[in-house]
TORPA-4810 file (N, C-alpha, C, O; in nm, 3 decimals):
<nodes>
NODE_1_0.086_-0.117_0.000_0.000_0.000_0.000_0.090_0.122_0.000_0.168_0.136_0.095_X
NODE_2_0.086_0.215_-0.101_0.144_0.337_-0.077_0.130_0.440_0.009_0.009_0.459_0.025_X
NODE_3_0.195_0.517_0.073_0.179_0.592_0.165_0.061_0.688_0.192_-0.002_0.697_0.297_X
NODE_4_0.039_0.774_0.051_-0.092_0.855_0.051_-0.261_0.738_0.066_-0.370_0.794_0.074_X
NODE_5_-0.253_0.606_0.068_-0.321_0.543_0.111_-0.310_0.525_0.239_-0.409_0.553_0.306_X
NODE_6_-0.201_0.481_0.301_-0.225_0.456_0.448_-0.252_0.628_0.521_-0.334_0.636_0.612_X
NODE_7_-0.190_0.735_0.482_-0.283_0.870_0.505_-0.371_0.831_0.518_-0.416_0.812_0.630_X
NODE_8_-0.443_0.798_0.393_-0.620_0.816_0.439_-0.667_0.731_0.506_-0.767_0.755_0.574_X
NODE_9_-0.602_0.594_0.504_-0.683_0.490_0.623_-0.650_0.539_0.758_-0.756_0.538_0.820_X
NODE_10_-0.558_0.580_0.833_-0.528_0.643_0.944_-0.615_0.808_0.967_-0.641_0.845_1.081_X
NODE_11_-0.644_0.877_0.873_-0.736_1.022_0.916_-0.894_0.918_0.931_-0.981_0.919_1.018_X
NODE_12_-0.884_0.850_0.826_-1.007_0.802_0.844_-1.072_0.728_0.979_-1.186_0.739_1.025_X
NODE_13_-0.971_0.657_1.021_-0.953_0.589_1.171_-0.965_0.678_1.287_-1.060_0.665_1.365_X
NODE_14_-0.862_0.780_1.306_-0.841_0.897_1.374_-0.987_0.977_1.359_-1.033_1.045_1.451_X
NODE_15_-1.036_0.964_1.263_-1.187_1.094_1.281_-1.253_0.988_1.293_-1.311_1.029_1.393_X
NODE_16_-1.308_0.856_1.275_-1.394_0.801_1.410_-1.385_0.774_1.473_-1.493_0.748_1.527_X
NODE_17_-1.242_0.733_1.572_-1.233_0.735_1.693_-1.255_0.858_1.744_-1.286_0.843_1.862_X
NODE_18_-1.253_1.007_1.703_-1.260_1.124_1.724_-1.406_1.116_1.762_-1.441_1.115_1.879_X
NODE_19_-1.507_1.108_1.641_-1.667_1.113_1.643_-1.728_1.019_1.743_-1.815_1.058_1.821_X
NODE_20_-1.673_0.871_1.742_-1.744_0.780_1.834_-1.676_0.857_1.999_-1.756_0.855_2.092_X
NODE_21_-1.564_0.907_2.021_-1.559_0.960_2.184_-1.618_1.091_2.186_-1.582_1.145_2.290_X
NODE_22_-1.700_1.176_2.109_-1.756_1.308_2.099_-1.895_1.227_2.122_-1.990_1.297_2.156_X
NODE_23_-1.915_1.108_2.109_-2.102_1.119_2.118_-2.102_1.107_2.273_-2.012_1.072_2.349_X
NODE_24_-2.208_1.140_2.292_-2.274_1.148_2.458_-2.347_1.034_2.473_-2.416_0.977_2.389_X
NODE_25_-2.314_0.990_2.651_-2.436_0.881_2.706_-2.335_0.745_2.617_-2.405_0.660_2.562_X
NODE_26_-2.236_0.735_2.610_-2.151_0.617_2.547_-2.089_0.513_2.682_-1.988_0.540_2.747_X
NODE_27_-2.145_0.436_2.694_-2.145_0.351_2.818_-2.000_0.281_2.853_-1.929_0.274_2.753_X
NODE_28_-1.964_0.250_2.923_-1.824_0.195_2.948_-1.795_0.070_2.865_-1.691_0.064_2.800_X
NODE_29_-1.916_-0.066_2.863_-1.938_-0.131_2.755_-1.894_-0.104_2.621_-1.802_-0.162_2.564_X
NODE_30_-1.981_0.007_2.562_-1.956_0.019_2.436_-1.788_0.072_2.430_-1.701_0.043_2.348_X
NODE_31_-1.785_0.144_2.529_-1.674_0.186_2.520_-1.534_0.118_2.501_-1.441_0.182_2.451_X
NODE_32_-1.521_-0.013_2.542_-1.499_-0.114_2.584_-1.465_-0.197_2.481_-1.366_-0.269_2.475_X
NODE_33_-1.553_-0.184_2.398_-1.581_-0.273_2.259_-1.499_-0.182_2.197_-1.384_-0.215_2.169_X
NODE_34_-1.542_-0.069_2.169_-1.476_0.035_2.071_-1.286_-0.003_2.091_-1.208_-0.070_2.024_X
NODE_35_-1.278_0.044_2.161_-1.161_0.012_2.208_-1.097_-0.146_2.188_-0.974_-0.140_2.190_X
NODE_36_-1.128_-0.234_2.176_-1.103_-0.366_2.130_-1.089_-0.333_1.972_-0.986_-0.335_1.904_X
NODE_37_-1.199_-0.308_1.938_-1.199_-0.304_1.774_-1.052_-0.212_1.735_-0.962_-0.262_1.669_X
NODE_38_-1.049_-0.101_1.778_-0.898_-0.007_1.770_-0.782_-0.083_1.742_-0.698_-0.076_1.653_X
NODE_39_-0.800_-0.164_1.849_-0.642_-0.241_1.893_-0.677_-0.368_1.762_-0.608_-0.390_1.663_X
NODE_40_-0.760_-0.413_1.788_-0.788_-0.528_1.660_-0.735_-0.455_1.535_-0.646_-0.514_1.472_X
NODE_41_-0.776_-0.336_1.493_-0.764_-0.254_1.347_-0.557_-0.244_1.315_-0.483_-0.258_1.217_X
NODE_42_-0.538_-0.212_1.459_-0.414_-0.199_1.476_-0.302_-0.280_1.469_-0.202_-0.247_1.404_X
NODE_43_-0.311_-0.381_1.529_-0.305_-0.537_1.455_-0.314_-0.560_1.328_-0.215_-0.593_1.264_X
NODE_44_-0.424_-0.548_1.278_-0.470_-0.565_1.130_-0.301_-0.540_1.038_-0.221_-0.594_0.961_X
NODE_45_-0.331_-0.406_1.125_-0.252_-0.314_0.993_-0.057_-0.341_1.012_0.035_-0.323_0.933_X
NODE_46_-0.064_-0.390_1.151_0.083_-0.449_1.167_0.157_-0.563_1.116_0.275_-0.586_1.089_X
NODE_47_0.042_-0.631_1.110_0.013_-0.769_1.023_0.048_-0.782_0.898_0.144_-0.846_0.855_X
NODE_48_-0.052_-0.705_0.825_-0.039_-0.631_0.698_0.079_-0.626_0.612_0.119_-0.678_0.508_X
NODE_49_0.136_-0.500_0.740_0.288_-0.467_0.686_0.401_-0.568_0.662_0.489_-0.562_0.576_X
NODE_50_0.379_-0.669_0.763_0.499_-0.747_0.808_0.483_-0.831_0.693_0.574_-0.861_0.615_X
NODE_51_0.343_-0.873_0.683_0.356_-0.971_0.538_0.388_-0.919_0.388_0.410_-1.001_0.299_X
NODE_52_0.392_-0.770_0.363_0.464_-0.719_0.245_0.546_-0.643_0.241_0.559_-0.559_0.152_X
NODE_53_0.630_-0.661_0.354_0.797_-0.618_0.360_0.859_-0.626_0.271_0.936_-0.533_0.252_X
NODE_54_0.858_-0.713_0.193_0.935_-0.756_0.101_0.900_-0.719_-0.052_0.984_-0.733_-0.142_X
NODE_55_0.753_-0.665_-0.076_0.666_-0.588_-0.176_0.764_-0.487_-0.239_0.726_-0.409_-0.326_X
</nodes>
């Protein structure tokens, strides 16, 4: 993946983690989850890399 792609997957990431902690009445639960999914995405993308190092 070229760089001006991973830009946009990271603003894109960054402004809904932005929007989902701006909503109100967001329960520790959800919160909870959200936060799993992050670290999951984050992973994803470490993963990702390591397997086309060599790309």
């Amino acid at each position: 993946m070229q760089s001006d792609e991973w830009n946009q997957v990271f603003e894109a990431l960054e402004k809904a983690d932005r929007l989902f902690r701006g909503l109100d009445g967001v329960s520790e639960r959800a919160e909870s989850y959200w936060n799993e999914g992050m670290d999951r995405l984050a992973t994803a993308i470490w993963v990702y890399e390591k397997e086309h190092e060599q790309d």
